[in-house]
Every structure is written in C-alpha cells, then in structure tokens.
N, CA and C atoms as an extended XYZ file, in Angstrom:
420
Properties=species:S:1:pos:R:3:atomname:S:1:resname:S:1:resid:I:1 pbc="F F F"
N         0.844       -1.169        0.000 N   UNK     1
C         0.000        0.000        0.000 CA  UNK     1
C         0.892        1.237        0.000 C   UNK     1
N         0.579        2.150       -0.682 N   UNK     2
C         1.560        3.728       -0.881 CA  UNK     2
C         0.732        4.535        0.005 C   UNK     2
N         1.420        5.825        0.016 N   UNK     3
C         0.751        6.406        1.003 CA  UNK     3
C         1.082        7.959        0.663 C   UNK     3
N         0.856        9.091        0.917 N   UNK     4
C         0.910       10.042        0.985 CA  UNK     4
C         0.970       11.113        2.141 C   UNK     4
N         2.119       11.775        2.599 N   UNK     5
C         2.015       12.518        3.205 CA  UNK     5
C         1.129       13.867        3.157 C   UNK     5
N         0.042       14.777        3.504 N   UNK     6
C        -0.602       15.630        3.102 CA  UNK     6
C        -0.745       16.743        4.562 C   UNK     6
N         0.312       17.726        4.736 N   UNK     7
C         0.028       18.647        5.762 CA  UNK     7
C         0.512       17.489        7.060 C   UNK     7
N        -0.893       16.904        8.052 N   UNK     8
C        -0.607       15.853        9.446 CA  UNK     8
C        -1.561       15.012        9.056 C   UNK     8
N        -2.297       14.979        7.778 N   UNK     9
C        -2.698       14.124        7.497 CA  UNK     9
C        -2.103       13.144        6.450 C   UNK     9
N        -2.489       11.686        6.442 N   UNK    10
C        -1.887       11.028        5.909 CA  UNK    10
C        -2.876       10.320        4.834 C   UNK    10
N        -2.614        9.785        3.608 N   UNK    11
C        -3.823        9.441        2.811 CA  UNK    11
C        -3.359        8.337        2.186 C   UNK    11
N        -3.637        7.232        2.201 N   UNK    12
C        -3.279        5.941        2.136 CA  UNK    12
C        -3.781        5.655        0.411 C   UNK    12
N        -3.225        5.303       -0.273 N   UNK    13
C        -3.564        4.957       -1.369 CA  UNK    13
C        -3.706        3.575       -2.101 C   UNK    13
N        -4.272        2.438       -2.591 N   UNK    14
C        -4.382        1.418       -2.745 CA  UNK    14
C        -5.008        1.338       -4.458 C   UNK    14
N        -3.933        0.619       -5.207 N   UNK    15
C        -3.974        0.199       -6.933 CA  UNK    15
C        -5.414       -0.476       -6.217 C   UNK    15
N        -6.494       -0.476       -7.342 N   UNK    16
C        -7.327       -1.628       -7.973 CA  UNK    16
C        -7.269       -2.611       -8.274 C   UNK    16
N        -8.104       -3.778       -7.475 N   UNK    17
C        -7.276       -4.939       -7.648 CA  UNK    17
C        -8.807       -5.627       -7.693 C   UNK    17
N        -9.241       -6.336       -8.261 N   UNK    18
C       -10.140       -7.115       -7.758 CA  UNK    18
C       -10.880       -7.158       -6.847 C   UNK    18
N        -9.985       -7.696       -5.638 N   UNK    19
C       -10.211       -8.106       -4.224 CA  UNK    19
C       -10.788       -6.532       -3.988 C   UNK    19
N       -10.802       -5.398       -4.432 N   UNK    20
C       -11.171       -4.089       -3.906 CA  UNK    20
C       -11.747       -3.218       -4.918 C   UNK    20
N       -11.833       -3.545       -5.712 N   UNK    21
C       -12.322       -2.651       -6.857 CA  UNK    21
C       -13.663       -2.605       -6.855 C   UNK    21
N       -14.592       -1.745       -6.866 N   UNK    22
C       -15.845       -1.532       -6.854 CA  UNK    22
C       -16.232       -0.361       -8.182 C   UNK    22
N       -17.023       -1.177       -9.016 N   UNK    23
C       -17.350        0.140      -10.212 CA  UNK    23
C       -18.285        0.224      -10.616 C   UNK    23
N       -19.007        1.032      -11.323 N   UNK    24
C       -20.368        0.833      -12.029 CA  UNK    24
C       -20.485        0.892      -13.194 C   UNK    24
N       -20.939       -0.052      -13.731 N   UNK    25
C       -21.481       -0.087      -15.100 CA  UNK    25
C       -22.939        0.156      -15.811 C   UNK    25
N       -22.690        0.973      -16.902 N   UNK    26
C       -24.077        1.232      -17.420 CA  UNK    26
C       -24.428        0.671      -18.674 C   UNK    26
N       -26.003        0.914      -19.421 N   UNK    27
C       -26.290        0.697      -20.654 CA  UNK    27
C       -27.146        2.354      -20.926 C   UNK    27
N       -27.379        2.504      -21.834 N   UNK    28
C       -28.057        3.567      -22.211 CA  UNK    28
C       -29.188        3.016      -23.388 C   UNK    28
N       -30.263        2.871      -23.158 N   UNK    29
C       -31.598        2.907      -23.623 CA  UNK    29
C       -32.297        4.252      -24.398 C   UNK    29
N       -32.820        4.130      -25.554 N   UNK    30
C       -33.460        5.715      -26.100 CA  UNK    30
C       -34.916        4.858      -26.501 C   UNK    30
N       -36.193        5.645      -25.850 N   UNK    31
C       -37.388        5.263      -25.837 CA  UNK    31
C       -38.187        6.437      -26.561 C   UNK    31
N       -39.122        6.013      -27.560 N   UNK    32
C       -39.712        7.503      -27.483 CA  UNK    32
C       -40.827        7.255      -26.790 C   UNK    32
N       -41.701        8.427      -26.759 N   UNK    33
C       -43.073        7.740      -25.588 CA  UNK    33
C       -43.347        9.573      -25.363 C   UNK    33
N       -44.893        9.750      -25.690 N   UNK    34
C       -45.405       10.520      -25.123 CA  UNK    34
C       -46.416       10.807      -23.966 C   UNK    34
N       -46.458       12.244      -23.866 N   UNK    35
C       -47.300       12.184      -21.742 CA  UNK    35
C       -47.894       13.459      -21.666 C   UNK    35
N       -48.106       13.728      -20.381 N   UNK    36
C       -48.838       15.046      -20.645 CA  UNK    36
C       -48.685       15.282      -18.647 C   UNK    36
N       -48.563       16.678      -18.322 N   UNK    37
C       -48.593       16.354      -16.796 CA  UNK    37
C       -49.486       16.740      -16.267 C   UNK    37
N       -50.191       16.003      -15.769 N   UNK    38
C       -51.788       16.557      -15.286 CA  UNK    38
C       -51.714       17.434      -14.178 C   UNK    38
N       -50.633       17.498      -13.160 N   UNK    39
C       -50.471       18.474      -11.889 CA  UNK    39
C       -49.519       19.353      -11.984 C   UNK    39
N       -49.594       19.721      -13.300 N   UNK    40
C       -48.614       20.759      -13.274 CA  UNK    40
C       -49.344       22.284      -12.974 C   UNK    40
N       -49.369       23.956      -12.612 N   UNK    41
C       -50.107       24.333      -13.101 CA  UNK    41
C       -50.826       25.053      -13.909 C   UNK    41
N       -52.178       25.483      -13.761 N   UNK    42
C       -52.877       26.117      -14.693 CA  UNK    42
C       -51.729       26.525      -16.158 C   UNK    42
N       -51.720       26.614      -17.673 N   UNK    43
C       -51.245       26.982      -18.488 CA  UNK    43
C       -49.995       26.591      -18.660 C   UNK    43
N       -49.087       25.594      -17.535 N   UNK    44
C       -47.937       25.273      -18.220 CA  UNK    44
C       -47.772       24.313      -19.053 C   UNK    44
N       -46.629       24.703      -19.955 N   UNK    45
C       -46.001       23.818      -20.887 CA  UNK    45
C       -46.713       22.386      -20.931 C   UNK    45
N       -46.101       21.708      -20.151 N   UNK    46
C       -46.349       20.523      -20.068 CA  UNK    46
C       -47.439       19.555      -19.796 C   UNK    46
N       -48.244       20.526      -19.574 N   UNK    47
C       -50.081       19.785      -19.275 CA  UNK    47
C       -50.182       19.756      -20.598 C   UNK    47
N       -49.727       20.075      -21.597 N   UNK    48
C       -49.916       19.782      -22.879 CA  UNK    48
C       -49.488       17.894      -23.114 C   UNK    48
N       -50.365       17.802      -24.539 N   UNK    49
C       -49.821       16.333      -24.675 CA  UNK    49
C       -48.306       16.894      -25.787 C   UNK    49
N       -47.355       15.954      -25.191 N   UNK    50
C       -45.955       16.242      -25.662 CA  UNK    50
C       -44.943       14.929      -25.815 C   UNK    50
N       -44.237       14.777      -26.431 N   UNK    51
C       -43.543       13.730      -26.343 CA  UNK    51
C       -41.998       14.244      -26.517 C   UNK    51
N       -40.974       12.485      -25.925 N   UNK    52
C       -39.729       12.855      -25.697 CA  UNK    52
C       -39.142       11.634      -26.157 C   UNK    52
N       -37.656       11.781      -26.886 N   UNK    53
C       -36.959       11.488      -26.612 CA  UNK    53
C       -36.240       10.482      -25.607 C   UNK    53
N       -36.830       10.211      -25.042 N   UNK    54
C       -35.916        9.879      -23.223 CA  UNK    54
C       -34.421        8.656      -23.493 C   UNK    54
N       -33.392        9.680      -23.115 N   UNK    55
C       -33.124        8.049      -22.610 CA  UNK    55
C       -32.944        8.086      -20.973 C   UNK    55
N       -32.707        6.591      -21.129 N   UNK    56
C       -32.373        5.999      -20.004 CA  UNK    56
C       -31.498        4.749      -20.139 C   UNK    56
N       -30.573        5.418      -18.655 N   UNK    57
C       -29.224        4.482      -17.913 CA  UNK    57
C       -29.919        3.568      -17.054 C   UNK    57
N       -29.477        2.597      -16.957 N   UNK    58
C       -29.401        1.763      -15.869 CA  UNK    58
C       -27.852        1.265      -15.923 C   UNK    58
N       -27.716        1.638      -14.277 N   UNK    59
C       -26.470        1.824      -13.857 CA  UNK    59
C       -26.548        0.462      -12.801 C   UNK    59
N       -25.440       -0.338      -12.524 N   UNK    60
C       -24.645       -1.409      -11.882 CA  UNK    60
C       -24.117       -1.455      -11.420 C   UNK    60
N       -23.932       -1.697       -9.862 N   UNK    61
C       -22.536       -1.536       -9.040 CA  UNK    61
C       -21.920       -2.565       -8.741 C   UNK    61
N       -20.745       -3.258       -8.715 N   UNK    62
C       -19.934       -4.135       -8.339 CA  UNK    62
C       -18.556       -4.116       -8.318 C   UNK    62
N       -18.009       -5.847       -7.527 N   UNK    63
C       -16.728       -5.814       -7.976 CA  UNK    63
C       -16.596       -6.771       -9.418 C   UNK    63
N       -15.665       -6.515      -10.321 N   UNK    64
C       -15.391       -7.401      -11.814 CA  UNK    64
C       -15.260       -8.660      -11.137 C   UNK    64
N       -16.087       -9.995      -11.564 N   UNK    65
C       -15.381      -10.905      -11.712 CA  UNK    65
C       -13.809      -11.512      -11.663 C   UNK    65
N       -13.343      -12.135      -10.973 N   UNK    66
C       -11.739      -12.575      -11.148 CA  UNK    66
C       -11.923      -13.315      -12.443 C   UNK    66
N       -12.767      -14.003      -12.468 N   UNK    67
C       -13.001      -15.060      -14.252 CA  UNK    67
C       -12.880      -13.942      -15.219 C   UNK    67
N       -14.540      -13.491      -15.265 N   UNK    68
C       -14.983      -12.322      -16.384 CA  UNK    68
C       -14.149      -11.198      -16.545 C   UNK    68
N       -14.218      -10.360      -15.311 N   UNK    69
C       -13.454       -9.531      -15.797 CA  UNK    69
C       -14.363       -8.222      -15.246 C   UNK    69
N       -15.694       -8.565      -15.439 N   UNK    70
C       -17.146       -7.732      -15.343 CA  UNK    70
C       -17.772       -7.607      -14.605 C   UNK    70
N       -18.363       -6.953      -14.209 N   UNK    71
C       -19.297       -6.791      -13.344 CA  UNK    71
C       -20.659       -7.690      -13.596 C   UNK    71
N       -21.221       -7.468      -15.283 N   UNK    72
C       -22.095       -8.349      -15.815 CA  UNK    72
C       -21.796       -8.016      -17.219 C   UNK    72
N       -22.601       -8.772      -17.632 N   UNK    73
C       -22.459       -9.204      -18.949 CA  UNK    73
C       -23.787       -8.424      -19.601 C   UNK    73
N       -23.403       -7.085      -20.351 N   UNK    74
C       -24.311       -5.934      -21.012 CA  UNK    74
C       -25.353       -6.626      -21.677 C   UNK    74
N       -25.187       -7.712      -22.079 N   UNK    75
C       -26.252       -8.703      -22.920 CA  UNK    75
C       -27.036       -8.696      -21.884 C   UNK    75
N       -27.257       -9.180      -20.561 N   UNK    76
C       -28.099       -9.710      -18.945 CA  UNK    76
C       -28.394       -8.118      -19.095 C   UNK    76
N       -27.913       -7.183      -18.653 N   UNK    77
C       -28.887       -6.156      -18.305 CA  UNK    77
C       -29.459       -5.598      -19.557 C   UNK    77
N       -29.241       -5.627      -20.718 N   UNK    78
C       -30.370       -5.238      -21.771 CA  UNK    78
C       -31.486       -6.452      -22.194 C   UNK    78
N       -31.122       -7.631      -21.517 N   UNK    79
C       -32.917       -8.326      -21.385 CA  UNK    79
C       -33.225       -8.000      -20.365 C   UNK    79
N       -32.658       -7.641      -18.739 N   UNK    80
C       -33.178       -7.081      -17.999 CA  UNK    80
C       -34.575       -6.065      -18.158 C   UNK    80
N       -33.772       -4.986      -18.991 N   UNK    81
C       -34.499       -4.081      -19.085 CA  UNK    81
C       -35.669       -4.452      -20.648 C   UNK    81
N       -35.523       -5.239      -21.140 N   UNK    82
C       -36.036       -5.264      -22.351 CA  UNK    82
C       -38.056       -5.499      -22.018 C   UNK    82
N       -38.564       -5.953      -21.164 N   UNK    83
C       -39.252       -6.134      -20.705 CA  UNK    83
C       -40.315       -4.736      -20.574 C   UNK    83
N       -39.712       -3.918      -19.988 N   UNK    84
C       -40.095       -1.952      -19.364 CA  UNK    84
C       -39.746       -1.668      -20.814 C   UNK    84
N       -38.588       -1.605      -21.623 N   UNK    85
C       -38.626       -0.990      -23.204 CA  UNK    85
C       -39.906       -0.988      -23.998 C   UNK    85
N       -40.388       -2.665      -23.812 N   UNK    86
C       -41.534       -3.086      -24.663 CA  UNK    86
C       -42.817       -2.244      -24.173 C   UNK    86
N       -43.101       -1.640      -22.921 N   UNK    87
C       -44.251       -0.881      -22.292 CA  UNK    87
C       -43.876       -0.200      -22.466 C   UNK    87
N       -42.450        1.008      -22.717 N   UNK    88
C       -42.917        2.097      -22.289 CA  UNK    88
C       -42.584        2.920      -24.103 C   UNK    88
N       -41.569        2.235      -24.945 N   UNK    89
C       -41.327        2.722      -25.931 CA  UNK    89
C       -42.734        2.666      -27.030 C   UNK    89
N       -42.988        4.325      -27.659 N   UNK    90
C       -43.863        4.518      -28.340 CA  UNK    90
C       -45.320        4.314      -27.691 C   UNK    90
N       -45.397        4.233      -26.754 N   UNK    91
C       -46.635        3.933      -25.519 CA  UNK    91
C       -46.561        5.907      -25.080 C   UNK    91
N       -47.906        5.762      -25.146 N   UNK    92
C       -48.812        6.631      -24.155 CA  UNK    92
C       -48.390        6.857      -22.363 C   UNK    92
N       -47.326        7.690      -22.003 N   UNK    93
C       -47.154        7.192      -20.627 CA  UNK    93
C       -47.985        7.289      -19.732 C   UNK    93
N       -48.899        8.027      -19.504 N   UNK    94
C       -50.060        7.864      -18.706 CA  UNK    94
C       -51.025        7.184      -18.793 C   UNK    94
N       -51.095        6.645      -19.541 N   UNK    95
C       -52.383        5.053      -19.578 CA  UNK    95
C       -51.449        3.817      -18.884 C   UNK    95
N       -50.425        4.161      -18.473 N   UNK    96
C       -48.912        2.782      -17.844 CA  UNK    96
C       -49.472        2.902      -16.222 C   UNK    96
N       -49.939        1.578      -16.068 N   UNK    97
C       -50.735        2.121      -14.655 CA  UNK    97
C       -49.209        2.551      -13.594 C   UNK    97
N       -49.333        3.400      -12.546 N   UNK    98
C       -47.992        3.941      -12.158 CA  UNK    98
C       -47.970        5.048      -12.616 C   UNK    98
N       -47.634        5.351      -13.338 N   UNK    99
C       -47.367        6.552      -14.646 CA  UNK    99
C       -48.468        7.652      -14.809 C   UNK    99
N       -49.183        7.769      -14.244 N   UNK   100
C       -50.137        8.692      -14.585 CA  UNK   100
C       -49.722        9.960      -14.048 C   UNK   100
N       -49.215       10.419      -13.685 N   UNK   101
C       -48.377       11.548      -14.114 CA  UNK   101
C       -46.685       11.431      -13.777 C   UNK   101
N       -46.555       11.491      -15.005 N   UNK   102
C       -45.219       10.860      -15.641 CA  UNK   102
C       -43.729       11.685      -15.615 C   UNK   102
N       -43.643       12.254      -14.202 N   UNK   103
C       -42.387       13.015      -14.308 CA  UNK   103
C       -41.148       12.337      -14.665 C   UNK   103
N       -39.974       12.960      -15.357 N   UNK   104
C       -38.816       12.432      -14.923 CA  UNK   104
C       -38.669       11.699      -13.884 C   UNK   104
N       -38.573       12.059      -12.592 N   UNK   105
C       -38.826       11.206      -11.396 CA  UNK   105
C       -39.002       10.515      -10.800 C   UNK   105
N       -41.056       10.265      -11.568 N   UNK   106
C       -41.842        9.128      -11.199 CA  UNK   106
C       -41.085        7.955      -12.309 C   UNK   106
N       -40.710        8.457      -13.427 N   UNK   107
C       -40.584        7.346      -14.540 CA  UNK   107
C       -38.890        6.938      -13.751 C   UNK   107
N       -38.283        7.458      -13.472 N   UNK   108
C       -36.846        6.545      -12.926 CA  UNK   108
C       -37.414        5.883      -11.471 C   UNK   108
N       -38.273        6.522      -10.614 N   UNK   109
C       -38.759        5.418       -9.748 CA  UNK   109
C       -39.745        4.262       -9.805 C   UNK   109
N       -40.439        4.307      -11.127 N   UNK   110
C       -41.204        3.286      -11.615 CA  UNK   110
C       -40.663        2.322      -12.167 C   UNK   110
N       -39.331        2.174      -13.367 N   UNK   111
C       -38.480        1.558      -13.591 CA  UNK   111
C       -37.228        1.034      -12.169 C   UNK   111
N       -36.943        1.960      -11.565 N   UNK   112
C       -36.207        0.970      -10.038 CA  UNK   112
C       -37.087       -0.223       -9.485 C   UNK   112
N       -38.230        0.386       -9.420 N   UNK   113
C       -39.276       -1.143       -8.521 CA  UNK   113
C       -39.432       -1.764       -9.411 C   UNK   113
N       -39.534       -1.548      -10.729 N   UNK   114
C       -39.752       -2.766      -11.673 CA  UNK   114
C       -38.204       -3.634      -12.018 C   UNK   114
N       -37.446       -3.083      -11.917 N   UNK   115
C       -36.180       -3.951      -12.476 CA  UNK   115
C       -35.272       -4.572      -11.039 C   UNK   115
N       -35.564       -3.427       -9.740 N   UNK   116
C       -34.842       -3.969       -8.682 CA  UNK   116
C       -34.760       -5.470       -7.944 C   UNK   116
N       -35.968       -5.717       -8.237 N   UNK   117
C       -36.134       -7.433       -7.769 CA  UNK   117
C       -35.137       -8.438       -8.425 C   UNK   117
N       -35.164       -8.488       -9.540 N   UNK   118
C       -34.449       -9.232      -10.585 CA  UNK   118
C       -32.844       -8.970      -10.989 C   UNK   118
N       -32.654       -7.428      -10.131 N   UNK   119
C       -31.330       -6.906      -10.836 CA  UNK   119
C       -30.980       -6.242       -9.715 C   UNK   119
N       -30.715       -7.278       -8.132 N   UNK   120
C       -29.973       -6.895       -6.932 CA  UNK   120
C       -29.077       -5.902       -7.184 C   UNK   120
N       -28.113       -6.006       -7.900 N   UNK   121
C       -27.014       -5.110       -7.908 CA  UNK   121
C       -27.614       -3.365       -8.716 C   UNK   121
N       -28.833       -3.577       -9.081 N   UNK   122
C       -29.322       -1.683       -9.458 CA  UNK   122
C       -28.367       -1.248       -8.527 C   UNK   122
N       -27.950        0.146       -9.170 N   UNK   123
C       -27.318        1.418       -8.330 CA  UNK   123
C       -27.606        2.842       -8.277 C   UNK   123
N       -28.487        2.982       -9.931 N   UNK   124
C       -28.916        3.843      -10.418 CA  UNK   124
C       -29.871        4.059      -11.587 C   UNK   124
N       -30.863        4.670      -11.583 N   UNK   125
C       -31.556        4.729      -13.346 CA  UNK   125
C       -31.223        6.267      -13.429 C   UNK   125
N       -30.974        6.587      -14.487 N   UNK   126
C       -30.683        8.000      -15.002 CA  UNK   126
C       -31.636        8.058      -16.065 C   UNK   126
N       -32.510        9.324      -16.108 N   UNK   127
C       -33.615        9.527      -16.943 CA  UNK   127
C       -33.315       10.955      -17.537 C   UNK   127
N       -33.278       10.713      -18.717 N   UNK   128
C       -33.104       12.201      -20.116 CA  UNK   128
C       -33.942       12.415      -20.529 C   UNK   128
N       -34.987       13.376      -20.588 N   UNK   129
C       -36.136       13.744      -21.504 CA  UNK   129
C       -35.515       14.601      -22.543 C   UNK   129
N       -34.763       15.663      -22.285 N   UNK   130
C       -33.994       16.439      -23.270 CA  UNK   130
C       -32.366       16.294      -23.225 C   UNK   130
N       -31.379       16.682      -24.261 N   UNK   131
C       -30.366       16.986      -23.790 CA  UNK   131
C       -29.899       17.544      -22.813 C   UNK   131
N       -30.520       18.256      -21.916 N   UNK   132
C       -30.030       18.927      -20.817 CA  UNK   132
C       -30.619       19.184      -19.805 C   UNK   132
N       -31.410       17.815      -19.905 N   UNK   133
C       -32.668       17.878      -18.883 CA  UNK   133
C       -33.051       16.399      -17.976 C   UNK   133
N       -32.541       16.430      -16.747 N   UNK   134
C       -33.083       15.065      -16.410 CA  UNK   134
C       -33.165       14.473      -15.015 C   UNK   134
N       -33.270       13.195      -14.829 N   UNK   135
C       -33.217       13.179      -13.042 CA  UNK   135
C       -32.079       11.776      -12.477 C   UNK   135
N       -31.424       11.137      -11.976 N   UNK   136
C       -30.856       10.531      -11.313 CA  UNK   136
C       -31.283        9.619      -10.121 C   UNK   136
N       -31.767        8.852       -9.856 N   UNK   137
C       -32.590        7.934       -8.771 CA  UNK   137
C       -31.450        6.783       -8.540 C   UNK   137
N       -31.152        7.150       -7.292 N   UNK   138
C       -30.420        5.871       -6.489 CA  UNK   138
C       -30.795        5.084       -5.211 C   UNK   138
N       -32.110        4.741       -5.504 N   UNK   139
C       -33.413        4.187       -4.580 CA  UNK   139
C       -33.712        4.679       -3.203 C   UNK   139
N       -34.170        3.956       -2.322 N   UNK   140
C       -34.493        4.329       -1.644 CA  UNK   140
C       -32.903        3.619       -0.152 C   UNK   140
C-alpha cells in the first residue's frame, strides 16, 4: 500500500485490484413515448400532450469478476431491461398504470421497482427527456 504525506494528514492509497475494486457499469436505452402532466399548473407547458426522446441508464454496481473480468455481462442487463422498453417505448405514458403523471422522477422510480427485484445489484436509473434535462434515482 503507498501512502501520501498531506500537511498531518496522511492518505493511504491502494492500486485496484479485484479483491477491492468496486465500479459501475451502465447501458443507455433511447425510448420515445409521449405524456402530458396533469399536476402541473394552470397553463404550463407541459399539461400539454408532448412527447420525448428519453433516454435511459441503468447503472450497476460491483466488484469485476476474477473469471470475467465484469461486473455483468451488457447482454443480462439489456434483457433485464427489455421487458419496461416493450411498455414504455412509443406507448402513451399515462395510460402505464404507475405513470399517470409521468415526471422524470416518477418514470426513474417506476423503472427501479420494476427492475430492482431481478437486478440486486441496481445502483442507479438515469432519466433524459432532453439533452439537458433530467433526473438521477439511487433508490431508496
């Protein structure tokens, strides 16, 4: 282990190794799917019916395999998710029972309870409606 002197503090430094390495891995998903927000209020934007773009991350935390190498195998989490793609891509999001009003938000916490059972290691869903617009959910 190396170490660093810093001022009276000392900061211990340790290479990546397997036995300690912890990382996350993602996929990135692009859905289209339109919504409308029913509680937004009076005259805004978005009580309109509108559609997006979205994508979405689902993010993975672990240590790599000593075999693999990986954390998982990107093939396992895109049937993971392939399931929620088939409902929500080109779908109406507010007729998705859950979904009836369909924030950024609600849609990365509707996708966590749906994929978390099956996919222990979730760490994160990251949700894009626009380029520069979006939310981050790292459960509860």
């Amino acid at each position: 282990m190396a170490s660093a002197q810093v001022g009276t503090a000392t900061i211990a430094a340790r290479a990546a190794t397997p036995e300690n390495a912890r990382m996350d891995i993602f996929k990135v998903f692009t859905l289209e799917a339109a919504h409308r927000l029913p509680n937004v209020p009076p005259g805004h934007k978005c009580a309109r019916l509108h559609g997006h773009s979205f994508q979405v991350e689902v993010h993975v935390s672990g240590e790599p395999g000593p075999e693999t190498g990986w954390i998982m195998d990107f093939g396992d989490l895109k049937a993971a998710f392939a399931p929620l793609y088939a409902q929500l891509d080109h779908h109406y999001l507010n007729d998705i029972p859950g979904l009836e009003n369909p924030t950024s938000e609600r849609l990365a916490i509707w996708i966590w309870e749906r994929l978390k059972p099956g996919l222990p290691a979730l760490s994160a869903i990251v949700i894009r409606e626009t380029c520069t617009s979006g939310c981050r959910y790292t459960g509860p």
